[in-house]
N, C-alpha and C positions, 0 to 999 in steps of 0.2 A: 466575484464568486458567481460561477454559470449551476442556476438551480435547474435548469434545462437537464445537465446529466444527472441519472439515476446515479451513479458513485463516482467519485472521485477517492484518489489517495495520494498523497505527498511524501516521500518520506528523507532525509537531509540526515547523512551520517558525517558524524564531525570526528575526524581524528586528532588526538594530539601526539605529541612526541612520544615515542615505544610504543603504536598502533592503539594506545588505548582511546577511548573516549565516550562519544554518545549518541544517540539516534533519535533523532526527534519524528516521529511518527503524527499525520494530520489526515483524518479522511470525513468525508462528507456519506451518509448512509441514510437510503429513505428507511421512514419510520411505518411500522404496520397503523393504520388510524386509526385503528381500535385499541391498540395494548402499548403501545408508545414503546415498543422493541424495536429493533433492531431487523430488518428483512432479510440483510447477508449474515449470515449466521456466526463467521469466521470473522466479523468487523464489529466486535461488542463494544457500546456504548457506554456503558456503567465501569468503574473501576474497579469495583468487586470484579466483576464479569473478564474482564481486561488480565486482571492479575491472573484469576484461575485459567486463563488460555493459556499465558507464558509462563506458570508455574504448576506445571500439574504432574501430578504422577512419579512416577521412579526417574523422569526427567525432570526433573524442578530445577531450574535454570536460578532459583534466590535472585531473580532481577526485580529491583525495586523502581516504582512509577514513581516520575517525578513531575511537578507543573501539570499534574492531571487538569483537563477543563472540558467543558459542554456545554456547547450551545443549540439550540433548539431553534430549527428556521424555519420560518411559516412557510404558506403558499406564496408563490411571487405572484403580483396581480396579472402580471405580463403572459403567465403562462396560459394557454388553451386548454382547458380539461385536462390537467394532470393526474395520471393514474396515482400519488405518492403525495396526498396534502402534505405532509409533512415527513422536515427531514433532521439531519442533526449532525453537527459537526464535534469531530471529538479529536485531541492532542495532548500529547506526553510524551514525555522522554525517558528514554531507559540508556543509564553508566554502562559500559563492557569495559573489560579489560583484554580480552580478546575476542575480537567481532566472531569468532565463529561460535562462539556461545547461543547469538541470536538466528540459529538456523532452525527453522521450527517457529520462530516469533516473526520475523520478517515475512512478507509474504514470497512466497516461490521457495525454488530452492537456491542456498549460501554454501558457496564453497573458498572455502580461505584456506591459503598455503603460505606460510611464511619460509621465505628465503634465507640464504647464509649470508648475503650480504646487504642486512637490514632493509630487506623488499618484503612486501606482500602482497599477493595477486587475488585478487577477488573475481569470482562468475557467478553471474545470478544466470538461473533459466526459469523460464514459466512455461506450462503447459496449456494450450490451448483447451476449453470446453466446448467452446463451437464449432461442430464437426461441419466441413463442407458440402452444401446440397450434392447430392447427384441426382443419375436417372433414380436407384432406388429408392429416395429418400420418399417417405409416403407421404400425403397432404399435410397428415396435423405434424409431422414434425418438421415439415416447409412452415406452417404456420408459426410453429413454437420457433424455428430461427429469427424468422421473419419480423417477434414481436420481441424475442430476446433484443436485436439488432437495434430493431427501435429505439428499446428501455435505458440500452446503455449509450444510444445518442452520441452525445459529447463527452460521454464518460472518459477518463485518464487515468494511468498509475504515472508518476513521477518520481526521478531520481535526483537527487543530490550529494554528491559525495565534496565534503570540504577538508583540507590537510593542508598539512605545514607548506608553506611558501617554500622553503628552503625544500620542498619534497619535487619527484618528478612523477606524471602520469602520463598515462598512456591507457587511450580506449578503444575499442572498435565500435562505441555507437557512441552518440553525443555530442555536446560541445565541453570541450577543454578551456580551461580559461585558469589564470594564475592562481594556483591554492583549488580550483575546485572543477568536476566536472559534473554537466549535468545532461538528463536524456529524458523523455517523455515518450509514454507509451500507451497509443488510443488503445480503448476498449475494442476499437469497430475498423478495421480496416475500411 
């Protein structure tokens, strides 16, 4: 575990047989060192907190946490003046019985289409927040890139998709490998 990135995130979707299954969700998030929150606002640490993201409102998804945990990680001694003493790692799993349930809880956006002949195609997209310097871009927001870039370092989202052996995949990013394919995606070009 690299305490170097400001965030990291993991997430491992296990299919079983008739696309149903599970998602096991893992991210790393610096802590405010005063109120011992959460600084990404959309990455809650508490399990109260957690549930009311993915069930709130006239869209209440009824997805129940499972293997909730948290762990709390100090400063590494290793690090030079870390903007973020402190950070915290948190993990659970959420049942689907069809993954497009979890669009809205996943991060980015989930689009699932199931086939006539028991296929299902999945796309994620995510949208970029950091907008590319130009000539216009005025000083402080040269600076806010500049220290944004920094913050997220080593930062990653990571993917995991795992399914029946007897299934076939097919990606356009990643590595493929029997029953599972996986892909990783820096924060920081």
């Amino acid at each position: 575990l690299s305490l170097h990135a400001c965030f990291e995130y993991e997430e491992t979707i296990n299919f079983k047989k008739g696309f149903s299954g599970f998602v096991e969700i893992t991210y790393t998030v610096p802590l405010n060192n005063k109120s011992d929150n959460t600084v990404i606002k959309f990455l809650p640490i508490y399990e109260d907190d957690i549930n009311n993201r993915i069930n709130k409102g006239l869209f209440s998804k009824n997805l129940k946490i499972k293997d909730y945990s948290l762990k709390y990680l100090e400063k590494n001694e290793k690090e030079l003046n870390p903007i973020f003493q402190k950070k915290a790692r948190v993990n659970y799993k959420l049942e689907f019985n069809d993954l497009a349930v979890l669009d809205g809880v996943l991060l980015g956006s989930l689009f699932v289409k199931k086939r006539s002949n028991n296929s299902i195609s999945i796309k994620r997209e995510f949208k970029s927040v950091l907008k590319p310097i130009d000539q216009t871009s005025t000083t402080g927001e040269k600076k806010i890139l500049s220290e944004s870039t920094r913050l997220l370092g080593e930062g990653f989202i990571a993917f995991r998709v795992n399914f029946p052996l007897t299934s076939e995949c097919r990606s356009s990013k990643g590595d493929i490998s029997l029953g599972s394919v996986y892909y990783k995606l820096p924060l920081v070009d």
